[in-house]
LUMMI-897885 format. One line per field, with one value per residue: residue number from 1; z, y, x of N, C-alpha, C, CB in turn; residue in one letter. Coordinates in steps of 0.2 Angstrom, whole numbers, plus 5000, padded with zeros to 4 digits. Glycine has a CB too. Layout:
<pts>
k: c(NUM | ...)
nz: c(Z | ...)
ny: c(Y | ...)
nx: c(X | ...)
caz: c(Z | ...)
cay: c(Y | ...)
cax: c(X | ...)
cz: c(Z | ...)
cy: c(Y | ...)
cx: c(X | ...)
cbz: c(Z | ...)
cby: c(Y | ...)
cbx: c(X | ...)
r: c(A | ...)
</pts>
This chain:
<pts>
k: c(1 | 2 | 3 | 4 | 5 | 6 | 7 | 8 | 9 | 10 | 11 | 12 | 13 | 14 | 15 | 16 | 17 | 18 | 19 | 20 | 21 | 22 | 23 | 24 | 25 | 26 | 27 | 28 | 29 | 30 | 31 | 32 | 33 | 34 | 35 | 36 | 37 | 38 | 39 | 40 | 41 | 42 | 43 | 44 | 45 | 46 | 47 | 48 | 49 | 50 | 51 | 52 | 53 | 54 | 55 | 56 | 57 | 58 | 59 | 60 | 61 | 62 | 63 | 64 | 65 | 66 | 67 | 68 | 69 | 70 | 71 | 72 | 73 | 74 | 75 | 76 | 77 | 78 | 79 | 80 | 81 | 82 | 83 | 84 | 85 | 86 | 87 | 88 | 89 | 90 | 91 | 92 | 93 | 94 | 95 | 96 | 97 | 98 | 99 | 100 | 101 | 102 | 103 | 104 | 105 | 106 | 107 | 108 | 109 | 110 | 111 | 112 | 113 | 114 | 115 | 116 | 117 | 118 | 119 | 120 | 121 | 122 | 123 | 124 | 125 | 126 | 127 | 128 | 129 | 130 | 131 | 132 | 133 | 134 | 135 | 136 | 137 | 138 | 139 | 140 | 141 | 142 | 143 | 144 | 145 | 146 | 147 | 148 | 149 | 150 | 151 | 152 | 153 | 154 | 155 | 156 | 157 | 158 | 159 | 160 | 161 | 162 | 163 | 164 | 165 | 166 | 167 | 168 | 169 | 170 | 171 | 172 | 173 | 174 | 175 | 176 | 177 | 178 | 179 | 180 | 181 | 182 | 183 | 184 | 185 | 186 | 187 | 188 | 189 | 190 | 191 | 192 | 193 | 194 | 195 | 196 | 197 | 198 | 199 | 200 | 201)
nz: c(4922 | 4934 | 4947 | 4957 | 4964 | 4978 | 4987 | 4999 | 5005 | 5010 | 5007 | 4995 | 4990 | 5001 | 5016 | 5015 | 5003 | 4998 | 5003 | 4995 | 4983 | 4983 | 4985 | 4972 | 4962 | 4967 | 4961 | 4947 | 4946 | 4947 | 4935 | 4933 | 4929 | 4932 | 4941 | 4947 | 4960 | 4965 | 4981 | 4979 | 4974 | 4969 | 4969 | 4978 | 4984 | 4996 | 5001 | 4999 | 5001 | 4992 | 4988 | 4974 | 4965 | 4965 | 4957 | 4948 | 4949 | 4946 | 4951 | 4955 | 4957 | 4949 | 4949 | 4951 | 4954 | 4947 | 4938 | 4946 | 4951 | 4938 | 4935 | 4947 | 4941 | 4932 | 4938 | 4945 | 4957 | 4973 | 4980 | 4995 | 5003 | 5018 | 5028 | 5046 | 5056 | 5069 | 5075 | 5065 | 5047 | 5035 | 5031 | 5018 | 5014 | 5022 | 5012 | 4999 | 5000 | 5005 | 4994 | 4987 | 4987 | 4979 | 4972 | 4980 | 4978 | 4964 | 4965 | 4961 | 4963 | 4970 | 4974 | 4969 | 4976 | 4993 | 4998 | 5012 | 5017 | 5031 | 5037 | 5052 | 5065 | 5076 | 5086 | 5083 | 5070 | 5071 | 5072 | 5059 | 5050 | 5051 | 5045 | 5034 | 5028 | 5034 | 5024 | 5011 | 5016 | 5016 | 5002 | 4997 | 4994 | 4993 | 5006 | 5016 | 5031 | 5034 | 5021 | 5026 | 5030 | 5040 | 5045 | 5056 | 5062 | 5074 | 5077 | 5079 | 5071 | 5060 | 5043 | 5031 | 5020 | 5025 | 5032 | 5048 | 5056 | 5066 | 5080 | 5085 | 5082 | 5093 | 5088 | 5086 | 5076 | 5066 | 5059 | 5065 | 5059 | 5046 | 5033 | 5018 | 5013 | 5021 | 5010 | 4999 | 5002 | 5004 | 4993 | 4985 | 4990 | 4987 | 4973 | 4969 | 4975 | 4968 | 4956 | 4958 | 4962 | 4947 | 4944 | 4947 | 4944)
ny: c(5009 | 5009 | 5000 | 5000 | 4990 | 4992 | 4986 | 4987 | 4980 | 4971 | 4957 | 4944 | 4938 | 4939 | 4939 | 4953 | 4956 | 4944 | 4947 | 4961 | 4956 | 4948 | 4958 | 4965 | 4954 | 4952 | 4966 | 4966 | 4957 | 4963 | 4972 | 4980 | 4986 | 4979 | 4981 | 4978 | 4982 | 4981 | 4984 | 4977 | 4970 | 4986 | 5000 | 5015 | 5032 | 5041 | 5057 | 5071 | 5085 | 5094 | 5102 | 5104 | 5100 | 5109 | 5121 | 5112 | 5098 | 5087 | 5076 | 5077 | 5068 | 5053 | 5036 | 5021 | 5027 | 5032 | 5023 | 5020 | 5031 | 5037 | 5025 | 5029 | 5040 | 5037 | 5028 | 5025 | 5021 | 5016 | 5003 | 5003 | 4994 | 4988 | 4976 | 4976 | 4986 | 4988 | 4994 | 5003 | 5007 | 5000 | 5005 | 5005 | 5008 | 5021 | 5029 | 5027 | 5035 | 5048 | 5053 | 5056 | 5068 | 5077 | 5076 | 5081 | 5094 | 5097 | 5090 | 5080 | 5067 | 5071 | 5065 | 5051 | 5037 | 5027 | 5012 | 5005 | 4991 | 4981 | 4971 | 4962 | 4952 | 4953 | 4966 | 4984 | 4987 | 4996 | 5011 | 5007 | 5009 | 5021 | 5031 | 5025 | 5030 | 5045 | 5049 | 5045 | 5055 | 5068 | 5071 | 5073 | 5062 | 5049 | 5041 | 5024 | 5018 | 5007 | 5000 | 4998 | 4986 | 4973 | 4958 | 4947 | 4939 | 4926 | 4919 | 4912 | 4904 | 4902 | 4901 | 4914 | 4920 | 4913 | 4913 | 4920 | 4921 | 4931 | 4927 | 4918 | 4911 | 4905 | 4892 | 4890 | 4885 | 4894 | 4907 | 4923 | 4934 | 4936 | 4939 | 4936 | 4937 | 4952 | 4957 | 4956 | 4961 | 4974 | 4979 | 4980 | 4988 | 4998 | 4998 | 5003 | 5014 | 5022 | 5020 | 5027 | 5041 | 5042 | 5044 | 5054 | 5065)
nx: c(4950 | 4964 | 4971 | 4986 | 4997 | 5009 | 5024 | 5030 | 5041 | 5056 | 5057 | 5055 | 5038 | 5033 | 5022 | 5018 | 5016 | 5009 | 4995 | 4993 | 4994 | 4982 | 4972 | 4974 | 4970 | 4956 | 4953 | 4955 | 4945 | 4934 | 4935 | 4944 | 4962 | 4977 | 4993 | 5007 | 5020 | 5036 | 5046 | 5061 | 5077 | 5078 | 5085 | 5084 | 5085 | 5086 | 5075 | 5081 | 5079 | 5079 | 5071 | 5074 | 5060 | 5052 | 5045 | 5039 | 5035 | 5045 | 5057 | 5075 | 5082 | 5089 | 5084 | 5076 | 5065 | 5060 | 5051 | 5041 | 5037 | 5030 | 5021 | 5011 | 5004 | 4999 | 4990 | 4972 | 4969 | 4979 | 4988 | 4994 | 5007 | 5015 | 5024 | 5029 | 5039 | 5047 | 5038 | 5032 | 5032 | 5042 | 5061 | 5058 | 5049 | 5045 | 5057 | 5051 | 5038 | 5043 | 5049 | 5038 | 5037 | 5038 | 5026 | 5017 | 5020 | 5015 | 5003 | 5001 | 4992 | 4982 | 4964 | 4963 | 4963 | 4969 | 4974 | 4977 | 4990 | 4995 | 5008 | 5012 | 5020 | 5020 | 5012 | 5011 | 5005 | 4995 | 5002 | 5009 | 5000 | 4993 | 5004 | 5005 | 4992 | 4993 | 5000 | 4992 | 4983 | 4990 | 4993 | 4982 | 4973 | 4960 | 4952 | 4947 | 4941 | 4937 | 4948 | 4957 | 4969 | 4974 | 4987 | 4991 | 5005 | 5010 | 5021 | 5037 | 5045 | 5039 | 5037 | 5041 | 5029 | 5019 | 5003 | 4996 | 4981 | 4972 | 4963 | 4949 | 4932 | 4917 | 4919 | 4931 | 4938 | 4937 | 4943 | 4945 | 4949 | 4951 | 4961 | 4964 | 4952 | 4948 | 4959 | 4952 | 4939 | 4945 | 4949 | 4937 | 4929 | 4939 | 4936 | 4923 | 4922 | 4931 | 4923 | 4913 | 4917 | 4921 | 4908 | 4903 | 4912)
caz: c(4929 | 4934 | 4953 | 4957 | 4970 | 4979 | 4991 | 5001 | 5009 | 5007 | 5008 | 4991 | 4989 | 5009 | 5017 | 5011 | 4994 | 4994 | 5002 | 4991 | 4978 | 4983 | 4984 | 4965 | 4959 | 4966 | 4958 | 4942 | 4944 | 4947 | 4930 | 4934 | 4925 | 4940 | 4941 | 4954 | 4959 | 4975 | 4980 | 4978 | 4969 | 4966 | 4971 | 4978 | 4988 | 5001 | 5000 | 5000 | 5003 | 4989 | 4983 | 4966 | 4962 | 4965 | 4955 | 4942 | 4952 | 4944 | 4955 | 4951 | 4957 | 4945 | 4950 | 4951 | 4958 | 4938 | 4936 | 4951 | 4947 | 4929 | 4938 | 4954 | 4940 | 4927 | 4945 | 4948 | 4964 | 4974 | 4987 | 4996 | 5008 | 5021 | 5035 | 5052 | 5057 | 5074 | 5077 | 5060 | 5042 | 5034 | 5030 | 5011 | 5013 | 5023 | 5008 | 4994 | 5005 | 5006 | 4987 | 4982 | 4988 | 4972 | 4969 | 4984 | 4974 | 4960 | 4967 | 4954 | 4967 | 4971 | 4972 | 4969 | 4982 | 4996 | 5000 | 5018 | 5018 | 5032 | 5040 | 5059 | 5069 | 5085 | 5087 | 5078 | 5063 | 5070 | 5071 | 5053 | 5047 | 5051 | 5042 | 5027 | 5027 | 5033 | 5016 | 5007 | 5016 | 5014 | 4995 | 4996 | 4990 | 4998 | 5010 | 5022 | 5037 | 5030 | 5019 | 5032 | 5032 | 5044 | 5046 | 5063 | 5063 | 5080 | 5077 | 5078 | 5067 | 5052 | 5035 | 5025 | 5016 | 5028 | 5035 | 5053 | 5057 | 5075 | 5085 | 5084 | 5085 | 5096 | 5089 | 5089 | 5074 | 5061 | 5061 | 5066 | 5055 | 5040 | 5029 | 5014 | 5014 | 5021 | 5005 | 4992 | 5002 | 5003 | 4985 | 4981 | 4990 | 4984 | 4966 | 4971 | 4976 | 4962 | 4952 | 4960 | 4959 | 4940 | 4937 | 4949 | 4941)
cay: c(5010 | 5007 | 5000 | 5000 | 4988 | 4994 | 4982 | 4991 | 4974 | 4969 | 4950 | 4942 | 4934 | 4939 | 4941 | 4961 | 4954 | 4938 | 4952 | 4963 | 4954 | 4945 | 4962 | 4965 | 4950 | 4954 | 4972 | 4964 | 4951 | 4967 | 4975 | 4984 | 4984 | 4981 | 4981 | 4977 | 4985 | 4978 | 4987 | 4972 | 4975 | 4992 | 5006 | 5022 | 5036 | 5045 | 5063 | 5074 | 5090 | 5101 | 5108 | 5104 | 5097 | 5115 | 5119 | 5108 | 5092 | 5082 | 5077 | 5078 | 5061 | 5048 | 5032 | 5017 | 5029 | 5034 | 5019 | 5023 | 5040 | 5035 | 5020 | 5033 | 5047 | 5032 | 5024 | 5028 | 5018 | 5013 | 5000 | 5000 | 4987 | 4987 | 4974 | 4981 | 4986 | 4993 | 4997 | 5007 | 5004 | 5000 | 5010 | 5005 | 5010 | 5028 | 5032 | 5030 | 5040 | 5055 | 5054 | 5057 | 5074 | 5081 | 5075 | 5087 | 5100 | 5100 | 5089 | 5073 | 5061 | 5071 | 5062 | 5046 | 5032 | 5023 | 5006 | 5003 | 4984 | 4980 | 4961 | 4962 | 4949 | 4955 | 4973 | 4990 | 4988 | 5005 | 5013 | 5009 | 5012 | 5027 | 5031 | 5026 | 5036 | 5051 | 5049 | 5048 | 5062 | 5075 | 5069 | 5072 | 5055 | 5048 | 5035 | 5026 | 5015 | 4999 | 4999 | 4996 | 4976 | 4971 | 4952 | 4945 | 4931 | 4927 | 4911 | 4914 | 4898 | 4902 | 4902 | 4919 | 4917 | 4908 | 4921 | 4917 | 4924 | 4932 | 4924 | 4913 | 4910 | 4899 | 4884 | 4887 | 4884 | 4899 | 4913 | 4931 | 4941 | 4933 | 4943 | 4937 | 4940 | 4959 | 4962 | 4957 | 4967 | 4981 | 4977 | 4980 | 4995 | 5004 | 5001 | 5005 | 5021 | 5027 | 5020 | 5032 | 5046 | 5045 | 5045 | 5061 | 5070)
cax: c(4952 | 4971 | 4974 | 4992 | 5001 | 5016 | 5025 | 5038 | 5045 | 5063 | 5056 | 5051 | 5033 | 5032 | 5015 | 5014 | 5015 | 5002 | 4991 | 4994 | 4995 | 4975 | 4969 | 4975 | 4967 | 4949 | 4951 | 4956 | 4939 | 4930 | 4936 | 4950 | 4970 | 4982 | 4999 | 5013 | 5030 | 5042 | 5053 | 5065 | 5081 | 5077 | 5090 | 5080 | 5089 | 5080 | 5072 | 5087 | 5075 | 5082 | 5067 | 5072 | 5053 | 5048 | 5037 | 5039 | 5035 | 5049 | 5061 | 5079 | 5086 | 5089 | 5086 | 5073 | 5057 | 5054 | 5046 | 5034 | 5031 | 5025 | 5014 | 5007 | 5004 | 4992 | 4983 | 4966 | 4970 | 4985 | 4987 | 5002 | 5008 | 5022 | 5029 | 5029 | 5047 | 5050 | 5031 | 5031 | 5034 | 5048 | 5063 | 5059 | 5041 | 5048 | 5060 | 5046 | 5034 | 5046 | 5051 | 5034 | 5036 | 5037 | 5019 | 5014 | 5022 | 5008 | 4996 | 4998 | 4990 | 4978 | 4958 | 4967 | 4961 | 4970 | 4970 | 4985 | 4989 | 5002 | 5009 | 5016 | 5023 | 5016 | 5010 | 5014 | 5000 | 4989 | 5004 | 5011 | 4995 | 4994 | 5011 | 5002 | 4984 | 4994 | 5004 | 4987 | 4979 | 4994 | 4994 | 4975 | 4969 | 4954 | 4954 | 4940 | 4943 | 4937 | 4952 | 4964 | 4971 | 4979 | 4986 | 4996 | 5008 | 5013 | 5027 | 5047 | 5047 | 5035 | 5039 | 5037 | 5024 | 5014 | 4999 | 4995 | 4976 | 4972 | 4958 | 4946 | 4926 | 4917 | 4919 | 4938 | 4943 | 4937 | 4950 | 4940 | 4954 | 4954 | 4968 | 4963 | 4943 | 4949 | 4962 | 4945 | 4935 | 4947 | 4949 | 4929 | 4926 | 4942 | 4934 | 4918 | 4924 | 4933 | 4918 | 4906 | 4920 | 4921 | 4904 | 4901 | 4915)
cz: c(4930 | 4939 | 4953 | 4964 | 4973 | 4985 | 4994 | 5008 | 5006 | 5003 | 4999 | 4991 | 4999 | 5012 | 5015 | 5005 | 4993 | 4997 | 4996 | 4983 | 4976 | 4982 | 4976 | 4961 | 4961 | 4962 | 4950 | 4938 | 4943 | 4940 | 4928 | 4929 | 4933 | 4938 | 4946 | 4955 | 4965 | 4971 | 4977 | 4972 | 4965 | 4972 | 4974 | 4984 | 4995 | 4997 | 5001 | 5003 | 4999 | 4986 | 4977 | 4960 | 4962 | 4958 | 4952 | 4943 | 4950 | 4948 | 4952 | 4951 | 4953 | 4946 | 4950 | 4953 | 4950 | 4937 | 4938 | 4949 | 4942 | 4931 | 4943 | 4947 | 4935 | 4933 | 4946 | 4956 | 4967 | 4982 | 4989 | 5002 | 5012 | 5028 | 5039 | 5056 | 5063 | 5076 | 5071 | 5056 | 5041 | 5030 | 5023 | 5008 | 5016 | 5016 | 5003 | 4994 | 5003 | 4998 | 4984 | 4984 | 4984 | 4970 | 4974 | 4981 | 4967 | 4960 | 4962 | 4956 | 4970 | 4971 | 4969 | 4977 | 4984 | 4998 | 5006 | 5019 | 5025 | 5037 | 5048 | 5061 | 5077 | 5086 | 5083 | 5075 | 5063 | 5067 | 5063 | 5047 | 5045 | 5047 | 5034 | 5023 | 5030 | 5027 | 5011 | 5006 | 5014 | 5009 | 4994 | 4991 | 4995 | 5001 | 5014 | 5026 | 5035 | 5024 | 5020 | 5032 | 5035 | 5045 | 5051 | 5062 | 5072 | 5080 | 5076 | 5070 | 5061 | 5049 | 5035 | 5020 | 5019 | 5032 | 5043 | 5054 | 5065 | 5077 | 5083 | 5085 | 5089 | 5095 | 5086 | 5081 | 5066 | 5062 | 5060 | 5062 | 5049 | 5034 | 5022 | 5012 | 5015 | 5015 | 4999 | 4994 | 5003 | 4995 | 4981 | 4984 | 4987 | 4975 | 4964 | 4971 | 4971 | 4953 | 4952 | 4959 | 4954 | 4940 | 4940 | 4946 | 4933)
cy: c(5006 | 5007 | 4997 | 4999 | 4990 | 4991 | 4984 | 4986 | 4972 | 4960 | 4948 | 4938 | 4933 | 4940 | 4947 | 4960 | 4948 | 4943 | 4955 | 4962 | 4949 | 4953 | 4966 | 4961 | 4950 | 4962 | 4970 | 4961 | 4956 | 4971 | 4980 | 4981 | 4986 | 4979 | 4982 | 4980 | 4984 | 4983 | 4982 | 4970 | 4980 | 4996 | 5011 | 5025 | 5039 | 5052 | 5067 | 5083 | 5094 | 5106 | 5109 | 5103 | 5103 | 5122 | 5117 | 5101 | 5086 | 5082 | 5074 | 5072 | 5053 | 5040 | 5027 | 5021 | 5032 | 5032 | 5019 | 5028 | 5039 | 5030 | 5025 | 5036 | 5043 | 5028 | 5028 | 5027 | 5013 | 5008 | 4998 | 4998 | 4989 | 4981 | 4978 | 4978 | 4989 | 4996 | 5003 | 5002 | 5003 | 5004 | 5013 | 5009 | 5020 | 5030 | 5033 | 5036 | 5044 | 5057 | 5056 | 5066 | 5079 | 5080 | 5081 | 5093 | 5102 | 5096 | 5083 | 5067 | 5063 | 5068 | 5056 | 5042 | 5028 | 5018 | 5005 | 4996 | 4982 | 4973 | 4963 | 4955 | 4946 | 4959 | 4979 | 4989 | 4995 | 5011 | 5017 | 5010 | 5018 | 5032 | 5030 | 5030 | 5041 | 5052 | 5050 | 5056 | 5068 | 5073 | 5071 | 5068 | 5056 | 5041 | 5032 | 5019 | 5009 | 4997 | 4995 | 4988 | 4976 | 4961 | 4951 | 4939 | 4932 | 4919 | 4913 | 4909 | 4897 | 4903 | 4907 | 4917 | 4914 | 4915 | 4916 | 4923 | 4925 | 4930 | 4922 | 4913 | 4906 | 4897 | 4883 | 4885 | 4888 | 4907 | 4919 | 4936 | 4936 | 4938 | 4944 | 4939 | 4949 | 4963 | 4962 | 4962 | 4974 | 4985 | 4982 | 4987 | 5002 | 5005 | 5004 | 5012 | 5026 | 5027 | 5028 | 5041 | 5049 | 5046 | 5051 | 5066 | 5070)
cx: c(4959 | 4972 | 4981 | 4994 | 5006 | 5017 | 5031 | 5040 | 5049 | 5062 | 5050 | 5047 | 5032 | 5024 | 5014 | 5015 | 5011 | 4996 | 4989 | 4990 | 4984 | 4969 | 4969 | 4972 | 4959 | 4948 | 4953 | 4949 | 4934 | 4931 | 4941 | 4958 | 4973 | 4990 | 5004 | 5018 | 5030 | 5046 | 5059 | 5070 | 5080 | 5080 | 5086 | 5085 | 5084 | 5079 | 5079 | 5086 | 5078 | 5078 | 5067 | 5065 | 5049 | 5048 | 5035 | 5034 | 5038 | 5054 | 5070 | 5083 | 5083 | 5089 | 5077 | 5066 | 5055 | 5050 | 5041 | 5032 | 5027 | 5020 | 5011 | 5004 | 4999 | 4987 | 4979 | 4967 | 4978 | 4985 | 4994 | 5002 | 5013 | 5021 | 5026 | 5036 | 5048 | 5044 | 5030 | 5033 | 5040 | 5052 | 5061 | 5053 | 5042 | 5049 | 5056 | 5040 | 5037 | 5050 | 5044 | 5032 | 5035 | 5032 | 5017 | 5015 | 5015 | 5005 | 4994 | 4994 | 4984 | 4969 | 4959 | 4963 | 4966 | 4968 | 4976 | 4983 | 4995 | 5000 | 5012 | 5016 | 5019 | 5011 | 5013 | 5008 | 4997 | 4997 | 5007 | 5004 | 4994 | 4999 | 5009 | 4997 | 4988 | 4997 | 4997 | 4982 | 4983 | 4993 | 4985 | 4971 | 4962 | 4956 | 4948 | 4944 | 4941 | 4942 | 4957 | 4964 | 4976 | 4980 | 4995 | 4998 | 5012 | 5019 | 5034 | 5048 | 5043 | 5038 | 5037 | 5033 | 5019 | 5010 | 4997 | 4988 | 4977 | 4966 | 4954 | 4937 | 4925 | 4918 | 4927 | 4944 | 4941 | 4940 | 4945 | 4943 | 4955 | 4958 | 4964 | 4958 | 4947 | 4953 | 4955 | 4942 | 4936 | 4948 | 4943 | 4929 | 4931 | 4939 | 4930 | 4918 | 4927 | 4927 | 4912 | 4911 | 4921 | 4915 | 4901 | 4907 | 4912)
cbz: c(4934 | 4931 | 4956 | 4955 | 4970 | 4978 | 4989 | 5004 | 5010 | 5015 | 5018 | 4987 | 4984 | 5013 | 5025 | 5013 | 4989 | 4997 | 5004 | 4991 | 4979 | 4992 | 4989 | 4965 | 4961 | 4975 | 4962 | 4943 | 4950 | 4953 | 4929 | 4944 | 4915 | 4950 | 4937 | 4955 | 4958 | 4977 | 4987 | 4980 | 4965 | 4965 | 4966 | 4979 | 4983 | 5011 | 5004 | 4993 | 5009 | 4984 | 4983 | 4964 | 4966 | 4971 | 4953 | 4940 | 4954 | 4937 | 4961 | 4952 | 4964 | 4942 | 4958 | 4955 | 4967 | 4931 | 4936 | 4958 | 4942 | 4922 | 4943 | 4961 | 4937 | 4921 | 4953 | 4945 | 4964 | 4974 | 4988 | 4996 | 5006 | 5025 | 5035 | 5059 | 5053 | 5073 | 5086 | 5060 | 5036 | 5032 | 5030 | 5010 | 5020 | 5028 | 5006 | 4993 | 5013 | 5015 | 4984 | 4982 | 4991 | 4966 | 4968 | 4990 | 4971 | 4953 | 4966 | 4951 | 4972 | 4970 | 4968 | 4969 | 4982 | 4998 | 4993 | 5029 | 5010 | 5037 | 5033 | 5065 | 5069 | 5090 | 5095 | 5074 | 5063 | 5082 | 5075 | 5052 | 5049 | 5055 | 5046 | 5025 | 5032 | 5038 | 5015 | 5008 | 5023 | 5015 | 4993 | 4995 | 4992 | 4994 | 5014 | 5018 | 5044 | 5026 | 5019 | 5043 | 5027 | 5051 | 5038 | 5070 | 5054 | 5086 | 5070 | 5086 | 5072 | 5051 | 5030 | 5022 | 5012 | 5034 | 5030 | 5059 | 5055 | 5078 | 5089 | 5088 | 5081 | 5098 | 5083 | 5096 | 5075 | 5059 | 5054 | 5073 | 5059 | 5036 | 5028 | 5012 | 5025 | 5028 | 5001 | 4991 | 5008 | 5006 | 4984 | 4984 | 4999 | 4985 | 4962 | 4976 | 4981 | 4959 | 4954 | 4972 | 4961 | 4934 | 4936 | 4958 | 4941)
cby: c(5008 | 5009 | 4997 | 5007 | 4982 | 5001 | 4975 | 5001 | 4969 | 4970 | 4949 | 4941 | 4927 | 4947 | 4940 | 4968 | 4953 | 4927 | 4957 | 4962 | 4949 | 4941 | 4966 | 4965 | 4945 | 4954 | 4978 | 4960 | 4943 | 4972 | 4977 | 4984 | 4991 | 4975 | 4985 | 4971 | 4995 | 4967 | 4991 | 4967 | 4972 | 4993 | 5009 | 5023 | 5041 | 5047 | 5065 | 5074 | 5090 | 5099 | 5114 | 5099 | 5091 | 5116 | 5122 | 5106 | 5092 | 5084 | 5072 | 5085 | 5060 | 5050 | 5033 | 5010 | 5036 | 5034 | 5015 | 5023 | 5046 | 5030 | 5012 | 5039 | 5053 | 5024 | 5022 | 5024 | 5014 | 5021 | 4993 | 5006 | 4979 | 4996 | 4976 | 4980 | 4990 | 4998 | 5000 | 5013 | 5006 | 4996 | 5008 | 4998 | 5004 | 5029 | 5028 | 5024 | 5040 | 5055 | 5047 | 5050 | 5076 | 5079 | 5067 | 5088 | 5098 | 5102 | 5096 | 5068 | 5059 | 5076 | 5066 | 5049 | 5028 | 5024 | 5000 | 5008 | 4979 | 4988 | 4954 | 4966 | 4954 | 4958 | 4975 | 4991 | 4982 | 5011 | 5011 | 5003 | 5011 | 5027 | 5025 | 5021 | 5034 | 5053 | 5039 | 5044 | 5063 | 5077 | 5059 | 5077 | 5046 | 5047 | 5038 | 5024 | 5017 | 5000 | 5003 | 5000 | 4970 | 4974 | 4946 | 4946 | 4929 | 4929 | 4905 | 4909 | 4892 | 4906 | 4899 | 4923 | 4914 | 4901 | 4925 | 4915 | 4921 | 4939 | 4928 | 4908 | 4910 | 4896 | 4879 | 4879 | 4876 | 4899 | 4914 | 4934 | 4945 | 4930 | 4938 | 4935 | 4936 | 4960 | 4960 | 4949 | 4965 | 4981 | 4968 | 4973 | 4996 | 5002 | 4998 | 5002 | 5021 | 5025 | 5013 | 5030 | 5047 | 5042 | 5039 | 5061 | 5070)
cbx: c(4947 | 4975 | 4970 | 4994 | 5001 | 5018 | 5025 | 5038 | 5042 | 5068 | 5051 | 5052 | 5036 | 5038 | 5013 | 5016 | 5024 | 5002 | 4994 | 5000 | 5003 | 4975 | 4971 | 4981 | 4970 | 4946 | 4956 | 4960 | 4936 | 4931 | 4931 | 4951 | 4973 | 4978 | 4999 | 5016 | 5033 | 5048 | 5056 | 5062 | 5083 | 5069 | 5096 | 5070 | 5092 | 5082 | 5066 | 5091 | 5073 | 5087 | 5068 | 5076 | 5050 | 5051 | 5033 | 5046 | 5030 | 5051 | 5058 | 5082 | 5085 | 5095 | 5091 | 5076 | 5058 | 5056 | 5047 | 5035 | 5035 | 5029 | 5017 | 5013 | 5011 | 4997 | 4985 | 4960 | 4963 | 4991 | 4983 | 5009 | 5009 | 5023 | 5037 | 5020 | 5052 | 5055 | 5031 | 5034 | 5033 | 5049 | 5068 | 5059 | 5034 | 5053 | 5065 | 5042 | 5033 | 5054 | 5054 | 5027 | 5039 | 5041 | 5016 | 5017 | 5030 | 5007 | 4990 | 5004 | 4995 | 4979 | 4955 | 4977 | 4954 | 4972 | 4968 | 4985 | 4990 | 5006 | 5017 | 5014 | 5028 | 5021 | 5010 | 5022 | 4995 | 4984 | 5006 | 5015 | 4992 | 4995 | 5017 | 4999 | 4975 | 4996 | 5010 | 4983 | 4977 | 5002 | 4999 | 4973 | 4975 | 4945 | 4960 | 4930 | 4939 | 4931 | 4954 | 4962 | 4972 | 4977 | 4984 | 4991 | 5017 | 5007 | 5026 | 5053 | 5046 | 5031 | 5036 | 5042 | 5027 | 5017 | 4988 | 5002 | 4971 | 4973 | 4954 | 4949 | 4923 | 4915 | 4912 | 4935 | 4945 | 4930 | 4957 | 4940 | 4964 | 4947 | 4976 | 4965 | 4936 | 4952 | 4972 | 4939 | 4931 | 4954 | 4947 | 4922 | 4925 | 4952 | 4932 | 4917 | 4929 | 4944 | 4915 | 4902 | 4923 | 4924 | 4898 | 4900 | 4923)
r: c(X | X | X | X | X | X | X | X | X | X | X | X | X | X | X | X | X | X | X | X | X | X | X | X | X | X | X | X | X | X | X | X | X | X | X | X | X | X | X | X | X | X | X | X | X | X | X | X | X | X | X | X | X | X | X | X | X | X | X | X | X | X | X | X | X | X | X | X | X | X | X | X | X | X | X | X | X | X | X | X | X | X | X | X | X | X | X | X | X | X | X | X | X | X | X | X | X | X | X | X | X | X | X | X | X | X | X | X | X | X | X | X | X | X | X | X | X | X | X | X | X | X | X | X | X | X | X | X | X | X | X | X | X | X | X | X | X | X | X | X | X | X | X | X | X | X | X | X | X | X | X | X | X | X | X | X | X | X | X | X | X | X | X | X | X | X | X | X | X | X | X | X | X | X | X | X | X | X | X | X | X | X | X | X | X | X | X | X | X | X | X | X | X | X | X | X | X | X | X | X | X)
</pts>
């Protein structure tokens, strides 16, 4: 089983890569081969929409998304992470999205499981959520609601890299969104899931 991290944040070692990067390590202790890609120093162009991938589903543009193609096309499972930009993802996370259109074309991603990890600021996170599980579902992955992580920093003045949790239990000082508890447990059930789908195919 081969789960596959992809971190379409500009920011290195930012909260959507120690995410990420937590949800990859419980899928590892579970038995899984995982493997990382940032976008970060990596060139990719957008979707030019030429159709060239048609019917082949090889796309015709030469640049840093080979290396992801060849990682998307060996993953059982993919967890991709984004920032929250403007109450969506990021550009970086759009561009990869609309590149993989050549996989729409013959269905390489198909039965493949999502895992949506995204960091905000403030607010946006459903939105950019969204933006991801509809990227799995066109691509007809599987996906489940328990997936979804979300973690909220609300400080001007934080560090990247620092997670800030959102609300509090009574006694005020145990964090009700724990980030990283939600990427293990997103971790566990996405294995879980492609466990029970190999052993029913």
């Amino acid at each position: 089983m081969i789960i596959l991290g992809i971190v379409a944040s500009p920011r290195k070692n930012g909260n959507t890569e120690i995410l990420v990067n937590e949800a990859l390590e419980e899928a590892a202790n579970l038995g899984a081969k995982t493997e990382l890609w940032t976008i970060v120093n990596r060139k990719i162009e957008g979707c030019n929409a030429c159709f060239g991938c048609v019917p082949s589903g090889k796309c015709v543009i030469d640049d840093d998304m080979s290396e992801l193609y060849r990682l998307l096309k060996q993953a059982d499972g993919v967890i991709f992470g984004s920032p929250v930009y403007f109450w969506s993802v990021t550009s970086q996370a759009k561009t990869i999205i609309d590149r993989t259109s050549c996989f729409w074309a013959d269905r390489a991603l198909k039965g493949k499981v999502g895992c949506a990890i995204v960091s905000t600021q403030t607010r946006g996170a459903t939105s950019a959520l969204q933006v991801i599980n509809a990227f799995f579902l066109c691509q007809g992955m599987y996906i489940g609601g328990s997936f979804d992580i979300m973690v909220t920093g609300y400080c001007q003045t934080t560090d990247k890299g620092t997670l800030i949790t959102t609300g509090l239990e009574s006694n005020g000082k145990t964090p009700h969104n724990d980030p990283w508890l939600q990427s293990r447990e997103g971790a566990k059930e996405m294995v879980n899931l492609i466990k029970r789908l190999k052993w029913e195919s």
